[in-house]
Structure formats: structure tokens, C-alpha cells
mmCIF file as gemmi writes it, N, C-alpha and C atoms, coordinates in Angstrom:
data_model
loop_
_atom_site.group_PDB
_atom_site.id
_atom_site.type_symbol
_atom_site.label_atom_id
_atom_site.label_alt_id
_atom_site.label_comp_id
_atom_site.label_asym_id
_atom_site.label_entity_id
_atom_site.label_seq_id
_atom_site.pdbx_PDB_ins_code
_atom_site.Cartn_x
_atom_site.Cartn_y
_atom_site.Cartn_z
_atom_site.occupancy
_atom_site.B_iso_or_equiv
_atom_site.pdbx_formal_charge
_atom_site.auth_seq_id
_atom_site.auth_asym_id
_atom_site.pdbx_PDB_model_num
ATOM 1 N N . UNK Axp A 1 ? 229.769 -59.75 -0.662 1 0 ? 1 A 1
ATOM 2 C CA . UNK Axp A 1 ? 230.608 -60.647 0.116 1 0 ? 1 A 1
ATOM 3 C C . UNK Axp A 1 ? 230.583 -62.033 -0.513 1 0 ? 1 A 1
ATOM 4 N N . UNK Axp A 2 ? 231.813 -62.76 -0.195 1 0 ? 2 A 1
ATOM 5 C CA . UNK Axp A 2 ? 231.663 -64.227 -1.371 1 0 ? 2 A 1
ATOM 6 C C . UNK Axp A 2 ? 231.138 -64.91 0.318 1 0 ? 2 A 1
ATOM 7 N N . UNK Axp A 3 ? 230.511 -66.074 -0.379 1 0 ? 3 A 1
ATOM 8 C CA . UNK Axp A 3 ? 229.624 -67.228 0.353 1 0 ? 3 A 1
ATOM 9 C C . UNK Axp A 3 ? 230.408 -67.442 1.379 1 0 ? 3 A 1
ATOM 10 N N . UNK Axp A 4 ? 231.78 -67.933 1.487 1 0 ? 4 A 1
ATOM 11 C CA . UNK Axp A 4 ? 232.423 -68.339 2.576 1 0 ? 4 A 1
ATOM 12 C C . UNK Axp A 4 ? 232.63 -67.472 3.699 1 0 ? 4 A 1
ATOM 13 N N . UNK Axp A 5 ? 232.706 -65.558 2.834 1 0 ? 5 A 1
ATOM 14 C CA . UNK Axp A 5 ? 232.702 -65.155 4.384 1 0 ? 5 A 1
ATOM 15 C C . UNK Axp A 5 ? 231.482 -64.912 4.928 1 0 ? 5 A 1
ATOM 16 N N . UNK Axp A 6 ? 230.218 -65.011 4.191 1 0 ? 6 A 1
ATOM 17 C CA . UNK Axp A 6 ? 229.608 -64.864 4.441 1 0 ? 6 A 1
ATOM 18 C C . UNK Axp A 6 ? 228.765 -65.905 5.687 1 0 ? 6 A 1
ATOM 19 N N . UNK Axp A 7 ? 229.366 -66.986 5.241 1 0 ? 7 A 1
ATOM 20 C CA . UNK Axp A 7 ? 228.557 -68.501 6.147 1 0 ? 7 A 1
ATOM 21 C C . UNK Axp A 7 ? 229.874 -68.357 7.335 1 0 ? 7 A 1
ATOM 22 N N . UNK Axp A 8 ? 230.79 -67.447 7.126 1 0 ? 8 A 1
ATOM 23 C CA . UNK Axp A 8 ? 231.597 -67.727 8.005 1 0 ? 8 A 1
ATOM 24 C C . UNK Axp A 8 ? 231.777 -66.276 9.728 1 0 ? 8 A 1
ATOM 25 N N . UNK Axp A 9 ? 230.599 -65.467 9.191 1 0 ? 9 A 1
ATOM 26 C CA . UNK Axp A 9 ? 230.057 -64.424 10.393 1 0 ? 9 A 1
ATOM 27 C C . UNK Axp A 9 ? 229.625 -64.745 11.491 1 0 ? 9 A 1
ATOM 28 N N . UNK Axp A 10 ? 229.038 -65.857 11.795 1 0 ? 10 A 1
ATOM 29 C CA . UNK Axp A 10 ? 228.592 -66.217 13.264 1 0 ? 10 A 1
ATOM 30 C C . UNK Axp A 10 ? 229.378 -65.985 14.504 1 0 ? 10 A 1
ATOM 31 N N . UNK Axp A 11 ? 228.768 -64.993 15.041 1 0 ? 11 A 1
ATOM 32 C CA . UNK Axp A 11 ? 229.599 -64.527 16.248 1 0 ? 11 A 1
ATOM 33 C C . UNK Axp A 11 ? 230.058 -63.516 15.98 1 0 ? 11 A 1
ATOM 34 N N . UNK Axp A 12 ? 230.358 -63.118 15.223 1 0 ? 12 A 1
ATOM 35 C CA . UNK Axp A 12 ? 231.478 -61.785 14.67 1 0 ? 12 A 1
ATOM 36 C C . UNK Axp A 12 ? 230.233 -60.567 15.175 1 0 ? 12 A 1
ATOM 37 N N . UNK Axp A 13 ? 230.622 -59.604 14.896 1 0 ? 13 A 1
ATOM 38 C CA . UNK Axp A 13 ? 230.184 -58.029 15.273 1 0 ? 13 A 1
ATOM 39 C C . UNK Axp A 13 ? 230.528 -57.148 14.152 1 0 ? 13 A 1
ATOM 40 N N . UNK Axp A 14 ? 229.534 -56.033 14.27 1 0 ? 14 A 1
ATOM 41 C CA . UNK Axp A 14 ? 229.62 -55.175 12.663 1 0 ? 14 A 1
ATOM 42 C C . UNK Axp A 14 ? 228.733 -53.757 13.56 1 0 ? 14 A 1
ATOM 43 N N . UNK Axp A 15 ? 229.411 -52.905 11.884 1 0 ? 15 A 1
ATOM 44 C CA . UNK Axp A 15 ? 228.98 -51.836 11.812 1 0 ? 15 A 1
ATOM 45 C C . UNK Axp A 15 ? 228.403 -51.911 10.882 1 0 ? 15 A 1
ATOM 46 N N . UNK Axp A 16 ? 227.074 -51.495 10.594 1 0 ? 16 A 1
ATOM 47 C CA . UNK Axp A 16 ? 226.602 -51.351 9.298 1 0 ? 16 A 1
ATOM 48 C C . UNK Axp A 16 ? 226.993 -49.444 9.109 1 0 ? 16 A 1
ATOM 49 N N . UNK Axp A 17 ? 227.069 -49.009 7.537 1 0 ? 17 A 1
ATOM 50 C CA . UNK Axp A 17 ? 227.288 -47.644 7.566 1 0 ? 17 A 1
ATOM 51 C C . UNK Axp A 17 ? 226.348 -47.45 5.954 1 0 ? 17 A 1
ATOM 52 N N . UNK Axp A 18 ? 226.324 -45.875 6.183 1 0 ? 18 A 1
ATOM 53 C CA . UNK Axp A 18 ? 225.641 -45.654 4.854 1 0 ? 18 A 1
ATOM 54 C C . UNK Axp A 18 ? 226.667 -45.074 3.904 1 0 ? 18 A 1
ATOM 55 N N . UNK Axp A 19 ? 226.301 -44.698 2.936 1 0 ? 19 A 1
ATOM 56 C CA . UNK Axp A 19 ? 227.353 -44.197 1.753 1 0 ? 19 A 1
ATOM 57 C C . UNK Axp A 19 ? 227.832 -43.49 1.716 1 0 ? 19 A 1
ATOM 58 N N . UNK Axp A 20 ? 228.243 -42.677 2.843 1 0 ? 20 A 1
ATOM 59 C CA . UNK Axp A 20 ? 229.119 -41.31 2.968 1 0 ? 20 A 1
ATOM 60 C C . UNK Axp A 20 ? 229.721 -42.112 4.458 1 0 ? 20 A 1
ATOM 61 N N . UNK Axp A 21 ? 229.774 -43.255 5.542 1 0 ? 21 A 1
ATOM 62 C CA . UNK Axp A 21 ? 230.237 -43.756 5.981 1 0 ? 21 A 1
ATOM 63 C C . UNK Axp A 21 ? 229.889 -43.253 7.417 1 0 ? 21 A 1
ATOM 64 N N . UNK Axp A 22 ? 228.685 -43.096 7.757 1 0 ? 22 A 1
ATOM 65 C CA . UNK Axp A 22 ? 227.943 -43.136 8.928 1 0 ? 22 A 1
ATOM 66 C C . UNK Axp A 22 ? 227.318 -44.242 9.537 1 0 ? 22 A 1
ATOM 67 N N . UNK Axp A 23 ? 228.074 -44.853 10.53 1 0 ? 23 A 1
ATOM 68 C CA . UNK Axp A 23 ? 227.583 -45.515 11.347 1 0 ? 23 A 1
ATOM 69 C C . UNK Axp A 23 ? 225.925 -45.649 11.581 1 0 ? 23 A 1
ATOM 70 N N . UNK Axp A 24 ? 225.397 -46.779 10.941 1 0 ? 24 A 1
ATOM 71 C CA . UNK Axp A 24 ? 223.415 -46.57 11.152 1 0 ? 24 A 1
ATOM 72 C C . UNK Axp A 24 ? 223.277 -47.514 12.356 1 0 ? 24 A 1
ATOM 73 N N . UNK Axp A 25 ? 223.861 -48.906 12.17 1 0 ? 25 A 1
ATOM 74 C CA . UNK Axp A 25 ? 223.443 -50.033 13.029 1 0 ? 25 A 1
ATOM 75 C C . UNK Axp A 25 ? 224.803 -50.283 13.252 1 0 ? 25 A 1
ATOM 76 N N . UNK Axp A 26 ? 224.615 -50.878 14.783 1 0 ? 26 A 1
ATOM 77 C CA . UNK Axp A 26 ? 225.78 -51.75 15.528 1 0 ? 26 A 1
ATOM 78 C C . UNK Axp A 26 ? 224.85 -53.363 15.806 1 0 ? 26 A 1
ATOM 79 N N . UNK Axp A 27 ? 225.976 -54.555 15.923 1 0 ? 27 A 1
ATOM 80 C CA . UNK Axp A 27 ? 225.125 -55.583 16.458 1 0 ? 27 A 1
ATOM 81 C C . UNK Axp A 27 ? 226.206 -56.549 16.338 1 0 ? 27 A 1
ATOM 82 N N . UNK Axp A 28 ? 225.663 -57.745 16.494 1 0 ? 28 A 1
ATOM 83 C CA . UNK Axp A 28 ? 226.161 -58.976 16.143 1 0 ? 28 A 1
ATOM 84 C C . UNK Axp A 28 ? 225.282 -60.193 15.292 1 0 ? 28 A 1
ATOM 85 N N . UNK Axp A 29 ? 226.642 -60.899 14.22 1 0 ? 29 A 1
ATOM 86 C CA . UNK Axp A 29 ? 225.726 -61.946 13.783 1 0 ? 29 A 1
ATOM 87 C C . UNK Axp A 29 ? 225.187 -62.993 14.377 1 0 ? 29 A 1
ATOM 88 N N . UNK Axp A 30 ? 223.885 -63.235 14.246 1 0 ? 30 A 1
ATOM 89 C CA . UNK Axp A 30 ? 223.452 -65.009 15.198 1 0 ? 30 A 1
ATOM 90 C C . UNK Axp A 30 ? 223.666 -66.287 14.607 1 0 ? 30 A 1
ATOM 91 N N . UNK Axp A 31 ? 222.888 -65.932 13.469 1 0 ? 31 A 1
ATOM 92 C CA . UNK Axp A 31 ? 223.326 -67.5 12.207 1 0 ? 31 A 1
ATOM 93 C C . UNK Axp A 31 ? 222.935 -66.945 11.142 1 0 ? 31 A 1
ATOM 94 N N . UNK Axp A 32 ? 223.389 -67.44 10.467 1 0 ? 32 A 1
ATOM 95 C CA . UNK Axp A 32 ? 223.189 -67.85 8.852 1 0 ? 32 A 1
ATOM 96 C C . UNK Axp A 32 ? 221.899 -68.605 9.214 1 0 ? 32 A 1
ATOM 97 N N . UNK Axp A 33 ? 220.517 -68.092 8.889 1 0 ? 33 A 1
ATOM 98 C CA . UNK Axp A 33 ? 219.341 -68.798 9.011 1 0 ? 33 A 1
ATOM 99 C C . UNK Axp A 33 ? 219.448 -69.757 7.452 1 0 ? 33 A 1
ATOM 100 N N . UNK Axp A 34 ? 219.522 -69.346 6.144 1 0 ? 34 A 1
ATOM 101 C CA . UNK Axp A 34 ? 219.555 -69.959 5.085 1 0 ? 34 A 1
ATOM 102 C C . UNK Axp A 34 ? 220.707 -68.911 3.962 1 0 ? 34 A 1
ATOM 103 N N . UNK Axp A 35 ? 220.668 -69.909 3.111 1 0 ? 35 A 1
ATOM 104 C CA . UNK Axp A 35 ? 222.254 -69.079 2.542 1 0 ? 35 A 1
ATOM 105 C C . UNK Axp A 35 ? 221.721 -67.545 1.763 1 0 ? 35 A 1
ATOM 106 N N . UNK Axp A 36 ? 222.568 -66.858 2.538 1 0 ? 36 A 1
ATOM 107 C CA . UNK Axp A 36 ? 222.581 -65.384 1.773 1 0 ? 36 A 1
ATOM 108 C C . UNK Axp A 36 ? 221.975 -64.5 2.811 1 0 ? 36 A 1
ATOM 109 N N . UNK Axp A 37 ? 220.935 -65.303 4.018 1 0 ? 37 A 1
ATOM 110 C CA . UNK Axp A 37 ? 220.425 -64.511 4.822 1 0 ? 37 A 1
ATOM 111 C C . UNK Axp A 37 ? 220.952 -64.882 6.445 1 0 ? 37 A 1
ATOM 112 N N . UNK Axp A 38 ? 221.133 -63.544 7.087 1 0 ? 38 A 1
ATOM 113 C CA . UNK Axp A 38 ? 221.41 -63.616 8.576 1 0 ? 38 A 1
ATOM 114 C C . UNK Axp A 38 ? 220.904 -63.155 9.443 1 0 ? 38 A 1
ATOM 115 N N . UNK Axp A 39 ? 220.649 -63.569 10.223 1 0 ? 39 A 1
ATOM 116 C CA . UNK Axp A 39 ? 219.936 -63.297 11.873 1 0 ? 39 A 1
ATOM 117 C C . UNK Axp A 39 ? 221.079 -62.244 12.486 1 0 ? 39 A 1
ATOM 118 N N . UNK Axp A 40 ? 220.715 -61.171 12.578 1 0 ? 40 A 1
ATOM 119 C CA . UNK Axp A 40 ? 221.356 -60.116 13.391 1 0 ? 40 A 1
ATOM 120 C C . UNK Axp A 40 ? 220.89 -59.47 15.044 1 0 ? 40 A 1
ATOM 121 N N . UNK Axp A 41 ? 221.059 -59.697 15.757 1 0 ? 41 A 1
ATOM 122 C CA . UNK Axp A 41 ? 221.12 -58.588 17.237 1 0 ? 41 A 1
ATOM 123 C C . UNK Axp A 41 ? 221.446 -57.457 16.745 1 0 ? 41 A 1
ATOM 124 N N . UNK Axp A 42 ? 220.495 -56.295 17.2 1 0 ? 42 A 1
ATOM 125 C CA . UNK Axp A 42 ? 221.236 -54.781 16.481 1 0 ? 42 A 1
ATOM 126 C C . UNK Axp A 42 ? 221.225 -54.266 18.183 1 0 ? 42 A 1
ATOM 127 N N . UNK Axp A 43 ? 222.205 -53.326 18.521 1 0 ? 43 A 1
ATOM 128 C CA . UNK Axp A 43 ? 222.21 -52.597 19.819 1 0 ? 43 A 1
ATOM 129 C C . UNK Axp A 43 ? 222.032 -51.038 19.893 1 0 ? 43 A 1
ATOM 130 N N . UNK Axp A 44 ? 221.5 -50.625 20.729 1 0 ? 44 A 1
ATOM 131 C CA . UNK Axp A 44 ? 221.118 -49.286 20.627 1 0 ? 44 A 1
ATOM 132 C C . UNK Axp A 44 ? 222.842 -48.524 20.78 1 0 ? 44 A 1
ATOM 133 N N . UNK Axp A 45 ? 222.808 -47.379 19.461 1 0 ? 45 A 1
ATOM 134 C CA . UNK Axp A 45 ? 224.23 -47.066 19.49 1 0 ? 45 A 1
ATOM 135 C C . UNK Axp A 45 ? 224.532 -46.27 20.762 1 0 ? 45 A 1
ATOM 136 N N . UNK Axp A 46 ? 223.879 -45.425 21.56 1 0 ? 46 A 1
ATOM 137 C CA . UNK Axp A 46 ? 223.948 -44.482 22.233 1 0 ? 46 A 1
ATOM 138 C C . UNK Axp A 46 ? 224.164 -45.327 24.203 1 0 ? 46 A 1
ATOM 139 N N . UNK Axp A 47 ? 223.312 -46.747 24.341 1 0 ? 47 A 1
ATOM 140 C CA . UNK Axp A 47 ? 223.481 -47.241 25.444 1 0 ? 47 A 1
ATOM 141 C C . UNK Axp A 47 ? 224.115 -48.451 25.175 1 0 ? 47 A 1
ATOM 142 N N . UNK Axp A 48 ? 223.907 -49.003 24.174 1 0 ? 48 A 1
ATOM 143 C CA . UNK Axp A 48 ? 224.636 -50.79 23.813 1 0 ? 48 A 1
ATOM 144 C C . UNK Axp A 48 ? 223.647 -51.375 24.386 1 0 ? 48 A 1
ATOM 145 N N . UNK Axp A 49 ? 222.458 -51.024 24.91 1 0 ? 49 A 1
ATOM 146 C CA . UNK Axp A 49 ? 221.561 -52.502 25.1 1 0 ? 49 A 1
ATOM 147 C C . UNK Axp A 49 ? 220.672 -53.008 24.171 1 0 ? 49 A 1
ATOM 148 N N . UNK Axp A 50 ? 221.07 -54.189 24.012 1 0 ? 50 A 1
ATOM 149 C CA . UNK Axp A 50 ? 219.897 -54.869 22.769 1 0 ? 50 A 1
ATOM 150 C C . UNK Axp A 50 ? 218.471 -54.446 22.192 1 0 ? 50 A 1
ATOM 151 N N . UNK Axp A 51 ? 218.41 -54.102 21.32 1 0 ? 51 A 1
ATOM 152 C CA . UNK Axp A 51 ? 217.238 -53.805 20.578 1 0 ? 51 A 1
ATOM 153 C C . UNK Axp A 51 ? 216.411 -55.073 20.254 1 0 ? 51 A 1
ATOM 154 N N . UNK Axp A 52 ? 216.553 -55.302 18.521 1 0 ? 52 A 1
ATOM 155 C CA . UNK Axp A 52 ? 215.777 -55.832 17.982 1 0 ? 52 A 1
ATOM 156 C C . UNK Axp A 52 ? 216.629 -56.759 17.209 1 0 ? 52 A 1
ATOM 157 N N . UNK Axp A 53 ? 216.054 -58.077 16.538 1 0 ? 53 A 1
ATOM 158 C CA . UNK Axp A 53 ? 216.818 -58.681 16.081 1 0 ? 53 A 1
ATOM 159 C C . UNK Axp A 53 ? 216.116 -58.505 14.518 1 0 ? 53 A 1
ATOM 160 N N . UNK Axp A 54 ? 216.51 -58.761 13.64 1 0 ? 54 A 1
ATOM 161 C CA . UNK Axp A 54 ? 216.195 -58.914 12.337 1 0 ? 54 A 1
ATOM 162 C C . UNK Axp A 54 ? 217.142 -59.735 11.277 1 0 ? 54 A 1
ATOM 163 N N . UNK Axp A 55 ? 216.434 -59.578 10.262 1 0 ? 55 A 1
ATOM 164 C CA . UNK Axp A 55 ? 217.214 -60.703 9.296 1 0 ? 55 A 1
ATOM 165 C C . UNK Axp A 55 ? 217.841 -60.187 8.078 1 0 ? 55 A 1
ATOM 166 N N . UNK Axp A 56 ? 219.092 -59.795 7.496 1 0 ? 56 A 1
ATOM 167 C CA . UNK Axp A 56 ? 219.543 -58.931 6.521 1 0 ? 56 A 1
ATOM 168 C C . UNK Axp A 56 ? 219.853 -60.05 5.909 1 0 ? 56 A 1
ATOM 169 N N . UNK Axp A 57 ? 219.481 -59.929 4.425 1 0 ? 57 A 1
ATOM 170 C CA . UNK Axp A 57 ? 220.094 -60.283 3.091 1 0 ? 57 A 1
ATOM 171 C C . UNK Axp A 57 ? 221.591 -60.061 3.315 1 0 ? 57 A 1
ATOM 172 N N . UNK Axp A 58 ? 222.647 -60.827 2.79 1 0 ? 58 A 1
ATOM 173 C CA . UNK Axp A 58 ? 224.283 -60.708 2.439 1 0 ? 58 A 1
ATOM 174 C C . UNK Axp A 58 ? 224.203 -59.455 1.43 1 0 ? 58 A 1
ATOM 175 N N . UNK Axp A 59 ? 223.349 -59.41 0.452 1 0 ? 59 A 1
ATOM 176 C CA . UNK Axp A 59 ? 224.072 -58.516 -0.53 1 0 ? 59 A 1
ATOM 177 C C . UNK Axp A 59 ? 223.869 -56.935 0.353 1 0 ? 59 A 1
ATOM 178 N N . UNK Axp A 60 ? 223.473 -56.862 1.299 1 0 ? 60 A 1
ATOM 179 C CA . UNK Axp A 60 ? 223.147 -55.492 2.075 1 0 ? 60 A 1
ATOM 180 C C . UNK Axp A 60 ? 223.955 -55.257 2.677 1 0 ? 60 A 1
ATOM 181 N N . UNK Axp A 61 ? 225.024 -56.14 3.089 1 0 ? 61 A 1
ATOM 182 C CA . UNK Axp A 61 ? 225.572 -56.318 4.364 1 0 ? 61 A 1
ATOM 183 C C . UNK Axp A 61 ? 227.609 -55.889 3.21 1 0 ? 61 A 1
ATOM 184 N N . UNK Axp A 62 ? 227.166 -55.769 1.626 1 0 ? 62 A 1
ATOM 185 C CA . UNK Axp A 62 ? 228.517 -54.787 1.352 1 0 ? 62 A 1
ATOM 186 C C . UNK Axp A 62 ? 229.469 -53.646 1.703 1 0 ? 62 A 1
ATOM 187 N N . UNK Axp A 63 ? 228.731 -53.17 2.744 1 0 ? 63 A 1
ATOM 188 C CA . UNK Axp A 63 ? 229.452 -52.192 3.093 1 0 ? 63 A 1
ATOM 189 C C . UNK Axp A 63 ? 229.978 -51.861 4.523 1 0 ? 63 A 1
ATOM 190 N N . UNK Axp A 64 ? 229.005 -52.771 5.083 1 0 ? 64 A 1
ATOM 191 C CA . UNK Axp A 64 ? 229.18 -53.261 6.377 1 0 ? 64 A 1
ATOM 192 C C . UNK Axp A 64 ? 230.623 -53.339 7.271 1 0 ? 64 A 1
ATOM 193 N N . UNK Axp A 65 ? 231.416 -52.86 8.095 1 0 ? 65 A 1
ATOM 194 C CA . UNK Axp A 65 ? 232.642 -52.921 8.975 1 0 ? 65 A 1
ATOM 195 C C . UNK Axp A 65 ? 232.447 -53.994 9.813 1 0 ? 65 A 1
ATOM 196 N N . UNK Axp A 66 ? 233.056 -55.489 9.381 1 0 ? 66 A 1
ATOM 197 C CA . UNK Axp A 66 ? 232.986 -56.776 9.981 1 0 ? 66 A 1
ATOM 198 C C . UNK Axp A 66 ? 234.286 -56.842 10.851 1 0 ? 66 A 1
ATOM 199 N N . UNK Axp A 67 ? 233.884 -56.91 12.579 1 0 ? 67 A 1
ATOM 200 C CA . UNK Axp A 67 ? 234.988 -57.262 13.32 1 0 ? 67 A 1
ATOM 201 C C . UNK Axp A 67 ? 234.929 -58.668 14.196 1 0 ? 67 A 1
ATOM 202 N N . UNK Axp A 68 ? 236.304 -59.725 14.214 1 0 ? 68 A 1
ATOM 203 C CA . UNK Axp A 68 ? 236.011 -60.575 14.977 1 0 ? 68 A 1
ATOM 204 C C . UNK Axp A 68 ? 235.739 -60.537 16.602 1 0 ? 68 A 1
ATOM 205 N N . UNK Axp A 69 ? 235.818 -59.629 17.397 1 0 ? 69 A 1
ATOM 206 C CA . UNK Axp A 69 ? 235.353 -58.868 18.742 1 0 ? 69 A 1
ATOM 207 C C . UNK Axp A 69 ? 234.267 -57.913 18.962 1 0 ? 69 A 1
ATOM 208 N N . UNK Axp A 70 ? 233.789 -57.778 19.557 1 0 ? 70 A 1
ATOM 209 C CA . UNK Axp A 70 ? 232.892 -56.904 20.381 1 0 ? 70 A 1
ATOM 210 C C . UNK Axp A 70 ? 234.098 -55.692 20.183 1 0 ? 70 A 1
ATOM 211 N N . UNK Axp A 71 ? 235.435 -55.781 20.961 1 0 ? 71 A 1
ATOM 212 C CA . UNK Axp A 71 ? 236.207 -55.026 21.499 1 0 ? 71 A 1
ATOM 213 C C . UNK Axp A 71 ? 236.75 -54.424 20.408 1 0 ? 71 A 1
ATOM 214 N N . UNK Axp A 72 ? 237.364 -54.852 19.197 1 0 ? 72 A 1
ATOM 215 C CA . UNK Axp A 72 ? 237.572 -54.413 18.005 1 0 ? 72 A 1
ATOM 216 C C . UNK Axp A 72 ? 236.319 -53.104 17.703 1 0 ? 72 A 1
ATOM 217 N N . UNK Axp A 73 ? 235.046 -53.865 17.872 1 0 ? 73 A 1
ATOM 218 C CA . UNK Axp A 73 ? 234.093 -52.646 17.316 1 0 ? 73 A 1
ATOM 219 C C . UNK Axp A 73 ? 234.216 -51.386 17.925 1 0 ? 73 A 1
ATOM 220 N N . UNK Axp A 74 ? 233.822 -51.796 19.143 1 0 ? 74 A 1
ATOM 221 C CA . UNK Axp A 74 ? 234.26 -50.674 20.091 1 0 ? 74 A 1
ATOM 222 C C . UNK Axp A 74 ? 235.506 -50.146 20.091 1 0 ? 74 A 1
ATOM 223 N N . UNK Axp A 75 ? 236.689 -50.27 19.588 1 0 ? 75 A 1
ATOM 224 C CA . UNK Axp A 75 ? 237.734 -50.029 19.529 1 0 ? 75 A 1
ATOM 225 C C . UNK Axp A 75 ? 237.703 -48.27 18.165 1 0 ? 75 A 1
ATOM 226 N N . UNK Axp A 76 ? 236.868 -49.209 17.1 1 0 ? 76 A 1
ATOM 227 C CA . UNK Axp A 76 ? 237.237 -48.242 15.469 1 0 ? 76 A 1
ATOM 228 C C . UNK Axp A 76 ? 235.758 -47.387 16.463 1 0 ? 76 A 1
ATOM 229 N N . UNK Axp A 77 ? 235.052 -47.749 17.089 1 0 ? 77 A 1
ATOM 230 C CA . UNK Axp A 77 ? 233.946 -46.358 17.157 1 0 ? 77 A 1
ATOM 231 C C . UNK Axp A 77 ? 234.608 -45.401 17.784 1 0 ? 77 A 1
ATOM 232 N N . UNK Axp A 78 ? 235.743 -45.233 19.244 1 0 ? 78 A 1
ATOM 233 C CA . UNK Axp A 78 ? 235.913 -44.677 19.283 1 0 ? 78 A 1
ATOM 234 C C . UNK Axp A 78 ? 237.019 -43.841 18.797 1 0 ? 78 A 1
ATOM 235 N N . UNK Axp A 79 ? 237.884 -44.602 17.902 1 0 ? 79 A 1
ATOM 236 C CA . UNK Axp A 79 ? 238.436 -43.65 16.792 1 0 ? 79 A 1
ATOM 237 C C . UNK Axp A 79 ? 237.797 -42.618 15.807 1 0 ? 79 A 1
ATOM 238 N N . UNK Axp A 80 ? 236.332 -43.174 15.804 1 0 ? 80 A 1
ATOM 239 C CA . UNK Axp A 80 ? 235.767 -41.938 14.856 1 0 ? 80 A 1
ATOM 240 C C . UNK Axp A 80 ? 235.15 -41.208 15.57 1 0 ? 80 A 1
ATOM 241 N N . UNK Axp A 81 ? 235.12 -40.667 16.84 1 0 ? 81 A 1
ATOM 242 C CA . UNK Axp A 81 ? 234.439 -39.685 17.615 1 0 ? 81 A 1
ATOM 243 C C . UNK Axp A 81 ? 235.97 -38.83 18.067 1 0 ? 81 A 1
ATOM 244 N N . UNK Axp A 82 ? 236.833 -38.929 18.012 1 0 ? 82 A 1
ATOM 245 C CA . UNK Axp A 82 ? 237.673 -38.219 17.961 1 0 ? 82 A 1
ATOM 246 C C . UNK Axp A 82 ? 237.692 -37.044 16.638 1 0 ? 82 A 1
């Protein structure tokens, strides 16, 4: 991801997925703690209540499904359970 969108996630919501495009983590970004790294909320996929928070490196976050809503996310998950 280039720097700007990267400093520019706060608030936004994501899917993280793995390389065949399975949904691993749901959450939202908190801040940009320092450049390249972010403070994430992850939510349990199965109830949506908050887990754990942690801190992902940008370069991890390549493959990642970045939406500006909550509702957007929820929107593409349940297109892929169809």
C-alpha cells in the first residue's frame, strides 16, 4: 500500500484474507501508531464482538479488503456466503 493510503485508514474497516482468499480477520483501523504500523480492533467473525486489538505492519496489510463502512464489510461478507 503507498503511505498516503496507508496514513489515510483511520476508521475504515477490513478484511484481512489469505492467498487463496479466505477471510482470516475482520476489524477496524484505530491509528496509525507510527508510520507503516497500525493499531487494529479485530472482531470475532462468527458473533462480531470485539476481540483483541493488535498492531499490523502496512506491508501485511497487501492483501487486505479495505472498506470505508462497517456496512460495506458486512455487505461483500455476505455476498461470499452465498
Amino acid at each position: 500500500m503507498s503511505r498516503s493510503v496507508v496514513a489515510s485508514l483511520t476508521e475504515k474497516w477490513f478484511h484481512s484474507v489469505d492467498k487463496s482468499g479466505a477471510v482470516e480477520w475482520k476489524g477496524q483501523f484505530l491509528e496509525l501508531v507510527s508510520p507503516g504500523l497500525y493499531l487494529v480492533q479485530l472482531y470475532e467473525l462468527a458473533t462480531d464482538t470485539p476481540t483483541e486489538q493488535l498492531l499490523v505492519p502496512a506491508v501485511e496489510m497487501r492483501f487486505w479488503k479495505v472498506y470505508g463502512t462497517r456496512e460495506e464489510m458486512e455487505k461483500w461478507a455476505q455476498t461470499q456466503k452465498k
